[in-house]
MARMAR-982086 format. One record per residue (C-alpha): x, y, z. Coordinates in Angstrom, 2 decimals. Layout:
BEGIN
atom x=X&y=Y&z=Z;
...
***
This chain:
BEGIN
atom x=0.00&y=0.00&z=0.00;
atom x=2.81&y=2.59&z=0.91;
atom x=5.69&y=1.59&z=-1.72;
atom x=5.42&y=3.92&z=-4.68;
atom x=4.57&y=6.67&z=-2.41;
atom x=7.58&y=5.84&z=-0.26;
atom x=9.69&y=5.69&z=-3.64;
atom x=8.47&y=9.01&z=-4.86;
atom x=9.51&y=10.66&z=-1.28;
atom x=13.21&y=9.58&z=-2.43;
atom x=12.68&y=10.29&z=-6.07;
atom x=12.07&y=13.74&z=-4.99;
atom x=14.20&y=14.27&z=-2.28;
atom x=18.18&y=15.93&z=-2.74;
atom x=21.05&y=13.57&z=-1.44;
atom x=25.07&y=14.04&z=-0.26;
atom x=27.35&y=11.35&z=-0.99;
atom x=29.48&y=10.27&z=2.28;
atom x=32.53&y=9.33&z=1.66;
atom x=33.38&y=6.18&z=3.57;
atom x=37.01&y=5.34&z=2.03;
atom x=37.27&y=1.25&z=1.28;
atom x=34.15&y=0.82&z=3.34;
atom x=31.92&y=0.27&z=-0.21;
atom x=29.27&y=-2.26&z=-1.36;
atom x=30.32&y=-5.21&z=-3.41;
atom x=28.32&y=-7.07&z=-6.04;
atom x=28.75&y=-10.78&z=-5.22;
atom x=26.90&y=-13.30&z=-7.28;
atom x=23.90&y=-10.90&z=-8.52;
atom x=23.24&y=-9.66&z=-5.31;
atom x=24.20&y=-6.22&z=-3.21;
atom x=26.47&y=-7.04&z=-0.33;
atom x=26.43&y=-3.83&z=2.27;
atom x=29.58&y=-4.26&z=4.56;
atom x=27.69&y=-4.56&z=8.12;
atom x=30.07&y=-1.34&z=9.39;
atom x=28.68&y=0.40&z=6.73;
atom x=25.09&y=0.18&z=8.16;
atom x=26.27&y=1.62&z=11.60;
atom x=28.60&y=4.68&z=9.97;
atom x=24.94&y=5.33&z=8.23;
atom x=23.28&y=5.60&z=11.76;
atom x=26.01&y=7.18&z=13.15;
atom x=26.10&y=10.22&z=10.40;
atom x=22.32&y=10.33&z=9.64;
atom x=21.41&y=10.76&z=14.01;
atom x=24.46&y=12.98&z=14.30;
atom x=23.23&y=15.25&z=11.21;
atom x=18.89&y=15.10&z=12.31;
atom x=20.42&y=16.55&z=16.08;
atom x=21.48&y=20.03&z=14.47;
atom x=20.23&y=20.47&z=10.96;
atom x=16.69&y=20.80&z=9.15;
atom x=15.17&y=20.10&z=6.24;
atom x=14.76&y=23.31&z=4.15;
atom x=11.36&y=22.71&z=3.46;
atom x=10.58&y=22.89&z=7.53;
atom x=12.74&y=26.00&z=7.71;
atom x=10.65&y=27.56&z=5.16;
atom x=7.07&y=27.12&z=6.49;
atom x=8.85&y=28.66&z=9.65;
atom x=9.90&y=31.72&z=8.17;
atom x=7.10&y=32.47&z=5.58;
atom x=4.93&y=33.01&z=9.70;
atom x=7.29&y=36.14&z=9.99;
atom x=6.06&y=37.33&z=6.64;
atom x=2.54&y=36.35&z=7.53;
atom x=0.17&y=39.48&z=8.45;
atom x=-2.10&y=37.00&z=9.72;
atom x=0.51&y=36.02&z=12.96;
atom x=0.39&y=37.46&z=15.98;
atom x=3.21&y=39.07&z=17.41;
atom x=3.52&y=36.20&z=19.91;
atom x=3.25&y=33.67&z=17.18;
atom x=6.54&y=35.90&z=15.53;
atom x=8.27&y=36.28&z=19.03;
atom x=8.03&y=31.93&z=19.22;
atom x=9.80&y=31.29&z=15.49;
atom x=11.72&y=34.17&z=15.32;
atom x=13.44&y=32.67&z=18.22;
atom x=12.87&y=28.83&z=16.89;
atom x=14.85&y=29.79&z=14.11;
atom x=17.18&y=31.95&z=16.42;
atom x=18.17&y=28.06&z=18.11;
atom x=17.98&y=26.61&z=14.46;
atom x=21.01&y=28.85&z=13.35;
atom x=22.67&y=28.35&z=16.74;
atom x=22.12&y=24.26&z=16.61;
atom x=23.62&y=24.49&z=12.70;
atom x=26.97&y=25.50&z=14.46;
atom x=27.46&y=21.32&z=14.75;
atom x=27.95&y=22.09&z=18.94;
atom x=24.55&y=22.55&z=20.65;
atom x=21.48&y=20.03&z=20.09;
atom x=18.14&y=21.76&z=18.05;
atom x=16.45&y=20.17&z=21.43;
atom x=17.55&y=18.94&z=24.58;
atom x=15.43&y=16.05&z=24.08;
atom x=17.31&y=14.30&z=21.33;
atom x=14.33&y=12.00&z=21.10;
atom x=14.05&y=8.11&z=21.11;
atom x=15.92&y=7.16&z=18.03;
atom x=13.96&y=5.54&z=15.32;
atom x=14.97&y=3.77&z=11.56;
atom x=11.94&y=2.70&z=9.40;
atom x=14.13&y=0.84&z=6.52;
atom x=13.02&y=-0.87&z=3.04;
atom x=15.65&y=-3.32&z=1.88;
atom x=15.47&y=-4.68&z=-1.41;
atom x=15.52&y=-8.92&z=-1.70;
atom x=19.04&y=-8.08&z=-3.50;
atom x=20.60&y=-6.58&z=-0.99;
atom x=22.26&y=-8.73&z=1.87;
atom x=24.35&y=-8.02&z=4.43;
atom x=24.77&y=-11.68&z=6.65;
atom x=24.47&y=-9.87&z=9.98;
atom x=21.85&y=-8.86&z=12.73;
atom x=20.77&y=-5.21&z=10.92;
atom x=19.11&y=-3.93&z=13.84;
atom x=22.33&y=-4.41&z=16.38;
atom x=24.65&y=-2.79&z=13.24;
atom x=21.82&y=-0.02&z=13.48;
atom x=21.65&y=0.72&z=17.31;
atom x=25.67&y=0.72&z=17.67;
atom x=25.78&y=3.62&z=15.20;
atom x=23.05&y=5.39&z=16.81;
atom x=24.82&y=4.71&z=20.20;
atom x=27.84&y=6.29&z=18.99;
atom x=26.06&y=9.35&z=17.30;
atom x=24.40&y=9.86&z=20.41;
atom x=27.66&y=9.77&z=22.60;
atom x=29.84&y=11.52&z=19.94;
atom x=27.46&y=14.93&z=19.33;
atom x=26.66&y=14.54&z=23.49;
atom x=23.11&y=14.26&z=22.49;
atom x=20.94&y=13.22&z=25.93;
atom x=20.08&y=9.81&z=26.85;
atom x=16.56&y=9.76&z=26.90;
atom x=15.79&y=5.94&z=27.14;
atom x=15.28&y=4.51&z=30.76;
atom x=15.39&y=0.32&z=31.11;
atom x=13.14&y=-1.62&z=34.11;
atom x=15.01&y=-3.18&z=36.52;
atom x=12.07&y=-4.45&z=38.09;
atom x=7.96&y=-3.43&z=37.49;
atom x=8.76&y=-0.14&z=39.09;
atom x=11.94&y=0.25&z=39.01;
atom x=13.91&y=2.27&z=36.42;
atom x=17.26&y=3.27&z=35.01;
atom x=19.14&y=5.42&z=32.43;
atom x=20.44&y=2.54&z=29.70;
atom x=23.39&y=5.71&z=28.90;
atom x=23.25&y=5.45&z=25.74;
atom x=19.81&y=6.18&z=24.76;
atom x=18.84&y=2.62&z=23.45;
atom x=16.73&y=0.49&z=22.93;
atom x=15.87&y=2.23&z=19.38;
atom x=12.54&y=1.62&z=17.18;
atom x=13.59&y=-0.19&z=14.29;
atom x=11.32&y=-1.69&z=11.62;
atom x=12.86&y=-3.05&z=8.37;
atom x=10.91&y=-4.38&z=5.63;
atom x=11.24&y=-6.46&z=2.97;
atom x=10.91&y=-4.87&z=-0.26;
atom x=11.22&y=-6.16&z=-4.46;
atom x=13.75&y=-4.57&z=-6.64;
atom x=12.39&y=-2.05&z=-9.34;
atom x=14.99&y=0.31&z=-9.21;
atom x=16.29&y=0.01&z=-13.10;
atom x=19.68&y=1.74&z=-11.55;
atom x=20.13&y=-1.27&z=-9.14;
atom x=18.94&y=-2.91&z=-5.94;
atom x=19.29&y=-0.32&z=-2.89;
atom x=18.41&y=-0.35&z=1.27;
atom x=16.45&y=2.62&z=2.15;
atom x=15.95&y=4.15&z=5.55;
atom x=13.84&y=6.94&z=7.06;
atom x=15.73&y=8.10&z=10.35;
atom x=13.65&y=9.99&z=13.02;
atom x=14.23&y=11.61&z=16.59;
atom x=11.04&y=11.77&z=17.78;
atom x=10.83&y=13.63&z=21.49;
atom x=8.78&y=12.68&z=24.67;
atom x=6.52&y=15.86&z=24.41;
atom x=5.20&y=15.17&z=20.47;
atom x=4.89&y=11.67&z=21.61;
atom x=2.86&y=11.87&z=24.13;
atom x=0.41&y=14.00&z=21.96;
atom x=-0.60&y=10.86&z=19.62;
atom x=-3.93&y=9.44&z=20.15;
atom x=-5.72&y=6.56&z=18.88;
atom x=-9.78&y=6.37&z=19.16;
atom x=-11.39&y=3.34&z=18.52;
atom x=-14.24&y=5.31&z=16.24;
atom x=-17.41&y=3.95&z=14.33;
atom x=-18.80&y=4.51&z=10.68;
atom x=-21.16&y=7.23&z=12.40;
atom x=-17.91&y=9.41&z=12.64;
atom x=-17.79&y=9.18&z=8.98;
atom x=-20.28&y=12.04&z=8.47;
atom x=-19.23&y=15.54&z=7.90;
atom x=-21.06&y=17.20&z=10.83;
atom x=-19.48&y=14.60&z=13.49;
atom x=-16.26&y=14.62&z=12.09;
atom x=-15.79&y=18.37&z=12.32;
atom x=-17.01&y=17.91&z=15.66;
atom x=-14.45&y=15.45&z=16.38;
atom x=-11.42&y=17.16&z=14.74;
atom x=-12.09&y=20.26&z=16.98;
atom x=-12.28&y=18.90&z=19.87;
atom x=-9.34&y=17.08&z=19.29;
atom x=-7.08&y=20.07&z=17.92;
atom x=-7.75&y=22.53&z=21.05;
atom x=-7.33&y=19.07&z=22.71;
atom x=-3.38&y=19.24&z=21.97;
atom x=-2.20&y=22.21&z=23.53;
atom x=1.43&y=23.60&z=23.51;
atom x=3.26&y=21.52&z=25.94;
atom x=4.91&y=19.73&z=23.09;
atom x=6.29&y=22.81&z=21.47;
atom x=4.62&y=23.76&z=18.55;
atom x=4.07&y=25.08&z=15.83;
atom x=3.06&y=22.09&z=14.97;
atom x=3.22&y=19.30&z=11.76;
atom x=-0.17&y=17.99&z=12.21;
atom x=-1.28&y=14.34&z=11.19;
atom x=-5.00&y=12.66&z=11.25;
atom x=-5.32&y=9.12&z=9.62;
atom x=-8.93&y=7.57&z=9.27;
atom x=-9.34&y=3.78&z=8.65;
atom x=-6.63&y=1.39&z=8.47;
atom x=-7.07&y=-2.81&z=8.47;
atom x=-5.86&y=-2.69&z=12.49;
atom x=-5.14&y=-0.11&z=15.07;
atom x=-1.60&y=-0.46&z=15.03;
atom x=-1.41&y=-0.28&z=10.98;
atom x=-2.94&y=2.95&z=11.34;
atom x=-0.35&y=4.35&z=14.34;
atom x=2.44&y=3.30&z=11.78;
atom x=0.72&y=5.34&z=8.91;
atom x=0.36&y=8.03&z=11.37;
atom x=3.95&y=7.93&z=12.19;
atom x=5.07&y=8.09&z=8.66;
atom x=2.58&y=10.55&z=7.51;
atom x=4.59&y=13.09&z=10.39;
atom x=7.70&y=12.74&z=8.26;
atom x=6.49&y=13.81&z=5.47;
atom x=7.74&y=10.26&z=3.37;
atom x=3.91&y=9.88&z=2.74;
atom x=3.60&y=13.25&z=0.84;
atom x=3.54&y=12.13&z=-2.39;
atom x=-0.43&y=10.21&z=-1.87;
atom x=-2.62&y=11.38&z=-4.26;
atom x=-5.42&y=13.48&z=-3.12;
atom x=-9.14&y=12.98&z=-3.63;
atom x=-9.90&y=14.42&z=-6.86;
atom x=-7.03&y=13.97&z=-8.47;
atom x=-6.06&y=10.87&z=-10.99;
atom x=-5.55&y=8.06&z=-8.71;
atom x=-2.79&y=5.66&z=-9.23;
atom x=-4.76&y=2.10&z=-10.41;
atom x=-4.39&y=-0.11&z=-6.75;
atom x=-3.72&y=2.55&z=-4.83;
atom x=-5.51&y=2.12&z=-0.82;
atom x=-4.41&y=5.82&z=0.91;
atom x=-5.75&y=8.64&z=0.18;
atom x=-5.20&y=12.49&z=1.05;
atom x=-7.93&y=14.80&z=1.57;
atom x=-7.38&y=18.49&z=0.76;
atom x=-10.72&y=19.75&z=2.49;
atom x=-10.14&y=18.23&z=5.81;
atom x=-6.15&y=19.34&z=5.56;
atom x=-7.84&y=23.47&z=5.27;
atom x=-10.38&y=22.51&z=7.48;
atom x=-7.87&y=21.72&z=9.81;
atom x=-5.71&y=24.22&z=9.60;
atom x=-8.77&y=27.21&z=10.44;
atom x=-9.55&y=24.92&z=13.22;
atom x=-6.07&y=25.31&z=14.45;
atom x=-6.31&y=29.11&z=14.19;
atom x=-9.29&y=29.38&z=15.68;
atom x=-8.32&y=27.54&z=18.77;
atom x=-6.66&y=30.93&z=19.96;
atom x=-3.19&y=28.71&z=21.23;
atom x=-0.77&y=29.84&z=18.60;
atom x=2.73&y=29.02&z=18.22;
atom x=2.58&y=29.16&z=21.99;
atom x=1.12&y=31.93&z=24.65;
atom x=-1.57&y=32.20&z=22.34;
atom x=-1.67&y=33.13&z=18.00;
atom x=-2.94&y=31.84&z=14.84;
atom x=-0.39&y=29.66&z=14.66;
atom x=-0.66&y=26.25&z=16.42;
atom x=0.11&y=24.76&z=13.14;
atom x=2.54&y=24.64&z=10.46;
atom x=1.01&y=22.24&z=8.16;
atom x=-1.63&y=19.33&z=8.16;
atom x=-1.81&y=15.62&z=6.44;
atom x=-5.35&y=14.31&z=6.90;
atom x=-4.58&y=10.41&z=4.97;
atom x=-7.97&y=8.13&z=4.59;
atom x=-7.32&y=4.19&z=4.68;
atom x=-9.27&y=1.15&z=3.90;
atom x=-11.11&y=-0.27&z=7.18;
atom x=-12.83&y=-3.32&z=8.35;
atom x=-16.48&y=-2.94&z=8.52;
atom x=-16.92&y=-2.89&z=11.93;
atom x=-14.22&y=-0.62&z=12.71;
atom x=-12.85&y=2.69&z=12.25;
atom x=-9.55&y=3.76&z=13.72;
atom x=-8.80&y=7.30&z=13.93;
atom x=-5.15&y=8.94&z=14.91;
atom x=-3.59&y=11.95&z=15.27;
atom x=-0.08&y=13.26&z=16.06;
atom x=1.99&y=16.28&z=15.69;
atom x=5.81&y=16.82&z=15.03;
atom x=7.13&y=19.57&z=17.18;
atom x=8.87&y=22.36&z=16.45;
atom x=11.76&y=20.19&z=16.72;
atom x=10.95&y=18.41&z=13.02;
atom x=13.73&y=15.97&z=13.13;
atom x=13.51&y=13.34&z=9.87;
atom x=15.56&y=12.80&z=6.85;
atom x=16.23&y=9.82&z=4.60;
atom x=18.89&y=8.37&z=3.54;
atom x=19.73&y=4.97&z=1.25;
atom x=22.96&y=2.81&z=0.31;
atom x=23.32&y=1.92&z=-3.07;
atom x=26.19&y=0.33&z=-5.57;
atom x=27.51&y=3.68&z=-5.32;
atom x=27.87&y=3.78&z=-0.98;
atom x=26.07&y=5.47&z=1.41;
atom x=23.77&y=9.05&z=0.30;
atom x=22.41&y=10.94&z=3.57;
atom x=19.68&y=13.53&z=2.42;
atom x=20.84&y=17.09&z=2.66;
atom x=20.29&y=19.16&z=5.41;
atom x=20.06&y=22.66&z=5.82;
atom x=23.88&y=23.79&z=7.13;
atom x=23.61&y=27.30&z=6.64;
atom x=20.45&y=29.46&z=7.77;
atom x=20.94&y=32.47&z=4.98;
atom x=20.47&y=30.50&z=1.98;
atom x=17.41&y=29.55&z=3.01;
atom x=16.32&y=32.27&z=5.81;
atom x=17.58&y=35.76&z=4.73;
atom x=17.14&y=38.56&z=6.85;
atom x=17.33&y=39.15&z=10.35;
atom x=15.14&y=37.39&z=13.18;
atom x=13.86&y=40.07&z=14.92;
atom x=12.35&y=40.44&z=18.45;
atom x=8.70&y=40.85&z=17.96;
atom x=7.62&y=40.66&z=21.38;
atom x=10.56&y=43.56&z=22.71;
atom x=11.87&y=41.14&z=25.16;
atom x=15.22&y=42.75&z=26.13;
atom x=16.64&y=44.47&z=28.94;
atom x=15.30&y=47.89&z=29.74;
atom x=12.43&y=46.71&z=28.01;
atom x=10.90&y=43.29&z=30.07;
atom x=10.98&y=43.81&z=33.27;
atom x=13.61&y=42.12&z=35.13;
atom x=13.35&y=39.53&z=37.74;
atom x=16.15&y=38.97&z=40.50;
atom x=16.08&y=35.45&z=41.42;
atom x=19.19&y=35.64&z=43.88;
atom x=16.87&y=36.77&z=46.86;
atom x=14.48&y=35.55&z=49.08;
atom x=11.46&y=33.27&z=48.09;
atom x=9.23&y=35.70&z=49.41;
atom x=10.67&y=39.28&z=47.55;
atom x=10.78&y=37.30&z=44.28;
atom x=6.82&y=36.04&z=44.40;
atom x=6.27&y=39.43&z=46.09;
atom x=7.46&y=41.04&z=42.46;
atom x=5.43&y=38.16&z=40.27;
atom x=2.38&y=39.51&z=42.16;
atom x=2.61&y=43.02&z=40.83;
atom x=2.58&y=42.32&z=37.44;
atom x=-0.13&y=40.40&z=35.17;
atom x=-0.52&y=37.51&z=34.03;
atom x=0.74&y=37.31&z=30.35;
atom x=3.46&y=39.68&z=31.04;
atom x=6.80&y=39.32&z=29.83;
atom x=9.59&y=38.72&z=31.67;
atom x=13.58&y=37.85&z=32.24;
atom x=14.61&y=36.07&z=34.76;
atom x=18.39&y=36.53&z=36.16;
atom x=19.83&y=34.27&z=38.90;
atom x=20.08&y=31.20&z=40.32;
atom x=17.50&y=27.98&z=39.43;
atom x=17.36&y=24.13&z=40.46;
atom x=16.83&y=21.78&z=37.75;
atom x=14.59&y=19.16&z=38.04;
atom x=12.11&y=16.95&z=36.63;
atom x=10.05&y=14.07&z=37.25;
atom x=12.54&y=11.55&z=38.70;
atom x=13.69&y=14.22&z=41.44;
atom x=10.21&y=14.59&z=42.15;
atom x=9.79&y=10.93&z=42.82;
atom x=13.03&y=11.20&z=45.10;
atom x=11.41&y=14.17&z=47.16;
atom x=8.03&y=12.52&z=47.45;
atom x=9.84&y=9.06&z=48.65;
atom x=11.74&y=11.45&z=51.40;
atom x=8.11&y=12.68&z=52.61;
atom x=6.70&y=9.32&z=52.43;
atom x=9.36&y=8.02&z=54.64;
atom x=8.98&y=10.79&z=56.84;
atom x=12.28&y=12.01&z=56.05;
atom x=13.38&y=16.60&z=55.91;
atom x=13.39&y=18.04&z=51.74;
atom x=17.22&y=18.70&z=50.83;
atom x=17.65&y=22.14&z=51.83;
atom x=18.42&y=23.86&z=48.40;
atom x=14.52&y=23.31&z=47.23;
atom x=13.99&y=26.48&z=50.31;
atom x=16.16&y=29.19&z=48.03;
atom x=15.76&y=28.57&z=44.55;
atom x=12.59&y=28.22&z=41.88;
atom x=12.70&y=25.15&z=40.26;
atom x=13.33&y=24.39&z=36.33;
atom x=11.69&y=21.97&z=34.90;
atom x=14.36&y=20.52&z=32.44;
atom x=16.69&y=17.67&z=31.44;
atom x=19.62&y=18.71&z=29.68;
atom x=21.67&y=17.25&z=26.96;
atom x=25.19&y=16.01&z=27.64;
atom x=27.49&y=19.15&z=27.87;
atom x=30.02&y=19.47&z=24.47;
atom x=33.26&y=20.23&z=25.18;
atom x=33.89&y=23.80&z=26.23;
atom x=30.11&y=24.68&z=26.74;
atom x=28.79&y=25.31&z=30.03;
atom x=25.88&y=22.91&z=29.40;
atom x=24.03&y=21.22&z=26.94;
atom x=21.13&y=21.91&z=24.89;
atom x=18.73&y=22.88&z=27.76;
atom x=14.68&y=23.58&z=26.94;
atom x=11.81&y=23.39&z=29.26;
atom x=9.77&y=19.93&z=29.64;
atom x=6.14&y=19.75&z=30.14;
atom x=5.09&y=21.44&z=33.70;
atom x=1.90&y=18.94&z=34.37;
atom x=4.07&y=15.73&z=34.87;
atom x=5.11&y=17.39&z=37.95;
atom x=1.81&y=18.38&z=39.13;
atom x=0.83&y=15.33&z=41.32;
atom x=3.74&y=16.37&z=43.37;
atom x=2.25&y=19.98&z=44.26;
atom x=0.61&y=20.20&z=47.01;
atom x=3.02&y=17.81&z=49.53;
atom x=5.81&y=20.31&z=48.25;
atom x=4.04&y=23.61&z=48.11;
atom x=2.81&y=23.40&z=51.27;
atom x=6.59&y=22.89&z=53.01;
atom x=7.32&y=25.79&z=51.17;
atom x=8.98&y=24.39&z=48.30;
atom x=8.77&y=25.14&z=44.49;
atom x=6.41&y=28.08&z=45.13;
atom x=8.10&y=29.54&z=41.74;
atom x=8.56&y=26.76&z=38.65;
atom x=9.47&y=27.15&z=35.40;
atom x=8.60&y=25.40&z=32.46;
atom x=6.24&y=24.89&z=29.23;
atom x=2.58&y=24.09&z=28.77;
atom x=-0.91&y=23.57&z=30.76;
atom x=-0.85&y=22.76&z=34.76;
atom x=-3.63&y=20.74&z=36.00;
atom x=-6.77&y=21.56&z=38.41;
atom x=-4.62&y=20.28&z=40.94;
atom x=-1.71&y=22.49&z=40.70;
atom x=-4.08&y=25.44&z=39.97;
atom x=-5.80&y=24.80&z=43.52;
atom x=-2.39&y=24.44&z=44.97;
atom x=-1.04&y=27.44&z=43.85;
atom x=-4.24&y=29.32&z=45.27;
atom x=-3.92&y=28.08&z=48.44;
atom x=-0.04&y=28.60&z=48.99;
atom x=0.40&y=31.48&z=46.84;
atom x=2.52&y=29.94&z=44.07;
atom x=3.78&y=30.99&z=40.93;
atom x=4.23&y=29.22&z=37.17;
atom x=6.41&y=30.88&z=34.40;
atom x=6.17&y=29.49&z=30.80;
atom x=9.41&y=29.73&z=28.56;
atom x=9.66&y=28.60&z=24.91;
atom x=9.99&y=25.30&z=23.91;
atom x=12.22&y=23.89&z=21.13;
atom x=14.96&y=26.87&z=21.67;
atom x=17.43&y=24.56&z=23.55;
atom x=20.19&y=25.46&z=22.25;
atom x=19.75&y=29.53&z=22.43;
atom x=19.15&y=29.16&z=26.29;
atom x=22.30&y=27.26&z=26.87;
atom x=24.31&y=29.71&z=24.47;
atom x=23.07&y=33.04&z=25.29;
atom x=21.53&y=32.65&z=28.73;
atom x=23.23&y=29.88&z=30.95;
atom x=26.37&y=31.20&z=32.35;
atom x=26.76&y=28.79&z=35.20;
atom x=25.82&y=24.83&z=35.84;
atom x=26.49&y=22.73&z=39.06;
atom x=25.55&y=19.12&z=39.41;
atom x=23.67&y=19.05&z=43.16;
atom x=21.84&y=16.00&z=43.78;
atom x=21.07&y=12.12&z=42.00;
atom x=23.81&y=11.92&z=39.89;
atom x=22.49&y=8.43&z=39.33;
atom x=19.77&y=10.27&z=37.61;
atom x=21.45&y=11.00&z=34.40;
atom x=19.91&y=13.98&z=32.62;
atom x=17.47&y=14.16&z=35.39;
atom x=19.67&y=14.81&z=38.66;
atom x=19.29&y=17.67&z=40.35;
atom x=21.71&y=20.83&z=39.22;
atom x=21.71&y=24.73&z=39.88;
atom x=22.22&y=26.81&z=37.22;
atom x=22.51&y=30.27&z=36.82;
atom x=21.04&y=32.33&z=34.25;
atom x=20.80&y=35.87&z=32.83;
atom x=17.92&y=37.19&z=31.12;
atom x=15.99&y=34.32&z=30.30;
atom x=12.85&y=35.37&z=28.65;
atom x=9.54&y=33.98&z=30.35;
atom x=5.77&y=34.87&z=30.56;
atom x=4.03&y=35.03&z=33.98;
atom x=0.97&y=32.28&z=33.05;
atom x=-0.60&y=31.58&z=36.46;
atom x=-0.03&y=32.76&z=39.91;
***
């Protein structure tokens, strides 16, 4: 169902040849042997190239927002700074996200092509070493036992699906692979619903699609690449349509309308795709704190479906729009080109649409006393602008789960959580003379379930991080008088350039990218959202 649109995504798509020395395919006895280190130096070059550099084509939809009378000046303060990171990230040094994202290969291998070894292992021990060379973050976290967790290290296990495929290349038999980093945050926005043929009416499907776009919020950083697949033979055919169709390798599927290819089972549907996008608009979020501009693009794909069922997905890719494709042929290894250089794609200046600069934002001292610092939140509104200067824990959900084992065993809070706000963030490793690695917000309601045990010692009164908080939090904050900042998400590597100009290691070390460390920063731009 998906192979000539798969082949027209590489038909279309612009290649670099990587020159690995002796390391070349052979042609032994009609078939395409692929040297087994050759699969892992393609890991290794296409993970290391998706952590720094986009696609031109995402770069572009960014920058024609700026251009766009229709975007609000919040919606230009969020991708003027996106591509801000994007040009900082293209420097090779600093991650386009601190999540680096669970590595994942989709790969079509031709029956010609053989390599006499376990592709999957050749596949993660490239990624391993991409992720360890760049300093990208280990993500992945192994169970030692039901409940019990730990950082593998070296960000593996990775999602790898290879399939079989016939050769009908006329230029030779070739292995194909679509390499992805998809993060935690545009993850956890998929949904499946297990829907009926009543959905299949134009009234409840509008309905549906609504409710479902002001559904995703903007804790995953958009602007987002939207995705909605209808129908498929099972559930899980239609997340791994859904998946693909957020690459863009599915592109090329004719629309309704148009001639369709004889055979052909997926469809595209132009309507729903502008349907979508108003709804997006009109859901007031933006490209986050509110816009036009929740989303960059839409794919709305139609599949076959069993009578009796209809499965319906949808999924975003962040801000963060890391996929490229790459394939091994007679000729070696071809990685798709990325975007290396900002100008030739980007001219111009990003400029500040929001004013958010000193003598401009008002600045907040965070070197003083809990009290003075919420005491200065409280005078100003919510919505306003702000930069933040001073020192801040970092922490996330595993240091939570520390803290709240401490209470549960009746144990005191370590003493730092009494001075300092708290960050919610993981960073990536730290490159060689940086002072930290790429270093964005994660999303603030994972922590919520803590709030109220810690709020009401006293404790992160003032946090720091992206997206929605719960009822929960909102009713703890009331009743101790807390605070919540949002930041941008998917600028990683302009906060750890321009605005990070100290980083300690505290607490868990064990932890990984989630111990405990106090940083200190200097006019970090954030919007008072609740308090």
């Amino acid at each position: 169902m998906l192979g000539k649109i798969i082949d027209k995504a590489f038909s279309g798509c612009s290649f670099r040849h990587v020159d690995t020395g002796p390391l070349g395919p052979q042609f032994r006895e009609g078939r395409l042997f692929i040297p087994p280190e050759l699969l892992e130096r393609a890991a290794l070059e296409g993970f290391g190239d998706l952590g720094f550099y986009f696609r031109e084509s995402h770069l572009k939809l960014l920058a024609a927002r700026l251009d766009d009378s229709a975007s609000s000046a919040n919606d230009k303060f969020v991708i003027s700074t996106l591509l801000k990171n994007a040009a900082i990230a293209a420097r090779g040094e600093l991650a386009l996200c601190q999540d680096t994202g669970t590595a994942i290969v989709y790969a079509w291998k031709d029956e010609s092509v053989y390599t006499g070894v376990d592709d999957v292992s050749l596949l993660e021990k490239g990624i391993a070493r991409a992720y360890k060379k760049n300093h990208f973050r280990s993500s992945q976290v192994g169970a030692s036992s039901f409940f019990d967790e730990y950082d593998t290290g070296n960000n593996l296990p990775a999602q790898v699906e290879i399939k079989s495929t016939c050769d009908v290349d006329p230029a030779g038999p070739r292995y194909r692979f679509l390499f992805a980093a998809k993060g935690g945050g545009s993850s956890n926005k998929t949904g499946l619903f297990p829907m009926t043929k009543s959905l299949l009416e134009e009234k409840n499907f509008s309905a549906f699609l609504e409710e479902k776009i002001n559904a995703l919020g903007t804790a995953a950083c958009p602007p987002y690449r939207l995705a909605v697949v209808v129908g498929g033979s099972s559930p899980e055919f239609n997340l791994e349509v859904l998946k693909l169709a957020t690459t863009e390798i599915l592109d090329g599927a004719p629309f309704f309308g148009e001639e369709h290819p004889e055979g052909n089972r997926i469809f595209r549907d132009r309507y729903w795709e502008e349907r979508a996008m108003e709804m997006g608009r009109r859901s007031g979020l933006g490209a986050q704190f509110g816009g036009n501009d929740l989303l960059l693009d839409v794919r709305v794909l139609r599949l076959p479906r069993h009578a009796a069922s209809c499965p319906v997905s949808i999924g975003v890719s962040c801000a963060a729009h890391r996929n490229m494709l790459a394939f091994i042929d007679r000729g070696g290894l071809h990685l798709e080109s990325l975007v290396r250089s900002l100008r030739e794609v980007v001219p111009g200046t990003f400029s500040d649409a929001r004013g958010i600069a000193p003598g401009i934002a008002p600045g907040i001292d965070l070197d003083r006393p809990m009290d003075d610092i919420r005491r200065d939140l409280a005078a100003l509104p919510p919505g306003t602008a702000v930069l933040l200067s001073g020192k801040l824990l970092v922490a996330r959900d595993a240091a939570h789960l520390k803290w709240h084992e401490l209470l549960a065993a009746g144990e005191n809070l370590p003493g730092y959580l009494y001075h300092h706000p708290v960050y919610y963030a993981g960073p990536a490793a730290t490159p060689p003379g940086k002072i930290i690695g790429s270093l964005g917000p994660t999303t603030a309601q994972r922590m919520d379930p803590y709030a109220d045990e810690l709020m009401r010692r006293g404790v992160t009164l003032v946090t720091l991080a992206k997206g929605n908080r719960s009822a929960a939090w909102k009713e703890a904050c009331t009743k101790y008088g807390g605070f919540y900042l949002g930041t941008i998400g998917g600028a990683a590597a302009l906060l750890a350039e321009e605005h990070v100009t100290s980083s300690e290691l505290i607490d868990y070390p064990e932890l990984g990218m989630e111990a405990v460390r106090l940083i200190t920063v200097r006019d970090l731009p954030a919007f008072i959202a609740a308090g």
